[in-house]
C-alpha positions in Angstrom: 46.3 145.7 128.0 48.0 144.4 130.8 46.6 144.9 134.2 48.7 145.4 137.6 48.4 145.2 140.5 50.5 146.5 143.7 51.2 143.8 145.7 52.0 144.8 149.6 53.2 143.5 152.9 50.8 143.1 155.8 51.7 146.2 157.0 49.9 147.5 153.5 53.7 148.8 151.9 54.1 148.3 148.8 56.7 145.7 147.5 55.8 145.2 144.2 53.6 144.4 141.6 52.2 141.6 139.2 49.5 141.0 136.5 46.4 140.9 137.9 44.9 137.2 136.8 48.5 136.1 138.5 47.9 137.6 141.2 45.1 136.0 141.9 46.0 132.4 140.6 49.0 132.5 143.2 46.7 134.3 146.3 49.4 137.3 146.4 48.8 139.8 149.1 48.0 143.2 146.9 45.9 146.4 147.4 42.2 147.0 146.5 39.1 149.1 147.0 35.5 148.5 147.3 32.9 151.5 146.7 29.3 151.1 148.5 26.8 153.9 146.8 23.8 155.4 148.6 20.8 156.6 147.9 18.4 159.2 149.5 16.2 156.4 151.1 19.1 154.6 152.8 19.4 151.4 150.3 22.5 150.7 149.0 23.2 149.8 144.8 24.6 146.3 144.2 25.6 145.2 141.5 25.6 141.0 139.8 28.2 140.7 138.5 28.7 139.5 134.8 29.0 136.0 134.1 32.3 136.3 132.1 34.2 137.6 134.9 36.8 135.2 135.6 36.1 134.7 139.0 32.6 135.0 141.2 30.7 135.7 137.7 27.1 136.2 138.5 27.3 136.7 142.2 25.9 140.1 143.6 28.2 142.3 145.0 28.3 145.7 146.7 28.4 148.8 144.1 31.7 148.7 142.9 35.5 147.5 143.1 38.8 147.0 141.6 42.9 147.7 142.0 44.8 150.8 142.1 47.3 150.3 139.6 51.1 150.9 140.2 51.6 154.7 140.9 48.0 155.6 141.1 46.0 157.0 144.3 43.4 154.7 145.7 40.6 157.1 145.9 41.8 158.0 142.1 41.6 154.5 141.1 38.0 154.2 143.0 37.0 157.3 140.4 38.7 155.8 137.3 36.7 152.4 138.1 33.2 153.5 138.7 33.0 155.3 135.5 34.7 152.1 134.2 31.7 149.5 135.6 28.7 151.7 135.8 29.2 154.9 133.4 28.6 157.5 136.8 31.0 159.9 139.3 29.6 160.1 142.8 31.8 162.3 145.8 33.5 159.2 147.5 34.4 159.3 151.4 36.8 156.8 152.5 35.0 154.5 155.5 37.2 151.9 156.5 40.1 149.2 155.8 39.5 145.8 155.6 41.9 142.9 155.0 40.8 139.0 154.2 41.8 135.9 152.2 39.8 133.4 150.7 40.3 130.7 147.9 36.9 131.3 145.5 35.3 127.9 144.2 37.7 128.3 140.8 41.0 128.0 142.5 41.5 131.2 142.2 42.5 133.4 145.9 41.6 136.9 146.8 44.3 138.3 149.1 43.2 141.8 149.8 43.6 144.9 151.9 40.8 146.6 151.1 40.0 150.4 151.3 36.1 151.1 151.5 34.2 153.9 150.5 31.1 155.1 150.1 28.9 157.9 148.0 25.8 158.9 146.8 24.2 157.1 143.8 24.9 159.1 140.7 21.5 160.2 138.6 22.8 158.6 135.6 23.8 155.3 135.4 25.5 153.4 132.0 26.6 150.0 133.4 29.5 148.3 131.4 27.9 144.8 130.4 31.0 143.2 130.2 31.3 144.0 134.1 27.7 144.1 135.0 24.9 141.9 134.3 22.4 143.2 136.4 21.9 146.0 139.1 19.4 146.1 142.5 19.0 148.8 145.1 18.8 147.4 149.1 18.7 148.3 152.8 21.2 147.0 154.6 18.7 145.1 156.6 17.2 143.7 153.7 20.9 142.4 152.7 21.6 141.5 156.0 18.2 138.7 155.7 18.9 137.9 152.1 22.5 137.1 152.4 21.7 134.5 155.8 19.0 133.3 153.4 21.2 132.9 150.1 24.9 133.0 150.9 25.6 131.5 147.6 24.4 134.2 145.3 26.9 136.7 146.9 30.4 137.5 146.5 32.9 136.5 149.2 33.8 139.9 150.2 30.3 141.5 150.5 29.4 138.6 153.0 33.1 139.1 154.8 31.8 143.4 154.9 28.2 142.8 156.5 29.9 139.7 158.9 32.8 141.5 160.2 32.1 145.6 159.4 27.9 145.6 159.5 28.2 148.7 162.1 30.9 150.9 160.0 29.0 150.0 157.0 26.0 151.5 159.0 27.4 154.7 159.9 28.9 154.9 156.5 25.6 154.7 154.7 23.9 157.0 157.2 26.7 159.5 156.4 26.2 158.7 152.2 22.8 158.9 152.4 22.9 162.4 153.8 24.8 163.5 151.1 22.8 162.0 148.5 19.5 164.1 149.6 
């Protein structure tokens, strides 16, 4: 199948749309969404990601992410993905937008404006191991040190979230982790 994506002005309007390994070869502006799960003791899940992903295989990255596809709802894409990746539901809040650019170390770009949310951990996990290698459970303190420690064993937009968003990711969590007890 196909994937694609919704690409978008900087405004975030959406002006069209393109396959997905495309979009990323040619560093095409589109929509996406990362999800940040909770649990009762404040550490968030992350997730390595699988070494046959095309692009930043075997990095860690926060719980989840992905693309709305054309015509579908962020939050409902969010949904469709995290039962996709890790086999679970959770409630998810939306916490905040975040837009970068970056060319990875395989020539391919991610372009993104990025919706953020965040949830409890769900009890039951199945992770896909075509999407997921391995997973870990943090504090964001803990990632904070680990990440100026190892920068090269996470993904781009995880480091871009704790530089540039460390305080909404806070509150966020906070928030999650309130609704996970």
């Amino acid at each position: 199948m196909i994937e694609e994506l919704i690409l978008v002005s900087p405004q975030n309007r959406a002006i069209g749309r393109a396959e997905k390994r495309a979009v990323h070869e040619a560093g095409l502006l589109h929509r996406a969404f990362s999800i940040f799960l909770v649990d009762e003791d404040g550490r968030m899940l992350l997730q390595r990601r699988s070494r046959a992903k095309y692009h930043s295989g075997g990095l860690w990255a926060n719980s989840c992410c992905g693309h709305p596809r054309p015509g579908e709802r962020t939050l409902q894409a969010a949904n469709r993905r995290l039962g996709e990746e890790l086999g679970g539901t959770s409630a998810l809040t939306y916490a905040f937008r975040a837009c970068y650019c970056t060319t990875l170390p395989n020539g391919m770009t991610e372009n993104e404006i990025v919706y953020v949310f965040f949830g409890a951990i769900p009890a039951a996990l199945a992770p896909n191991p075509d999407e997921v290698s391995q997973l870990t459970r943090m504090t964001l303190a803990e990632l904070q040190t680990d990440i100026a420690h190892h920068p090269r064993h996470y993904a781009y937009w995880l480091r871009y979230y704790m530089k540039n968003h460390y305080a909404a990711i806070g509150r966020a969590m906070k928030a999650a982790r309130t609704k996970a007890r």
